[in-house]
C-alpha positions, -999 to 999 in steps of 0.1 A, spaced: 554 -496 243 587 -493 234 603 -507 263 573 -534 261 595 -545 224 627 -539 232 619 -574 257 612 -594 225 655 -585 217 668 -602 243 688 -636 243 669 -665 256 672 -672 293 657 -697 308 654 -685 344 637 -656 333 613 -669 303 587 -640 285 555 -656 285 528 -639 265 490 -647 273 456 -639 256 420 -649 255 391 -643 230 355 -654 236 344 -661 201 304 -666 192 297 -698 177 266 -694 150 252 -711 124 233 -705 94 192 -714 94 184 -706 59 194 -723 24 214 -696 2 194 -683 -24 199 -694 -58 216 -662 -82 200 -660 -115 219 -643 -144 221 -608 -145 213 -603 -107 230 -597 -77 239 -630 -49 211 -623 -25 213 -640 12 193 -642 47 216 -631 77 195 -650 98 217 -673 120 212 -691 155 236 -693 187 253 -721 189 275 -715 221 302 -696 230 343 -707 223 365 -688 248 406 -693 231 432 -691 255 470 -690 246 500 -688 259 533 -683 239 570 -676 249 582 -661 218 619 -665 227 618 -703 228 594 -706 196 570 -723 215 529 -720 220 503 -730 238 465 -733 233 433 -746 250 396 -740 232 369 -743 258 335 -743 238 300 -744 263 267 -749 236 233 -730 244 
């Protein structure tokens, strides 16, 4: 891991950049209930209840050295 950081040190060169890249699928939900109302002196009660709503998959792409990022958020609804 070390030797993984020590890249992050190095002077900027162009002919050979560091590019960094990730994804993350992320669920998209949303709620189907109204919140319950809290009455004095009780505790906030809520229904977790929730529907799909898709799937987001975030890509990115970053070269830390130059300061520059890139991303792209592909969503596909259910």
């Amino acid at each position: 891991m070390e030797s993984v950081l020590d890249v992050y040190e190095n002077h900027y060169d162009k002919r050979f950049p560091v590019i960094c890249m990730d994804e993350s699928p992320k669920q998209l939900i949303k709620q189907t209930r109204i919140r319950i109302a809290r009455k004095t002196g009780k505790d906030a009660r809520e229904d977790y209840e929730y529907a799909r709503n898709g799937v987001a998959n975030i890509f990115m792409a970053n070269e830390p050295l130059k300061g520059k990022r890139f991303v792209k958020i592909k969503s596909s609804n259910t």
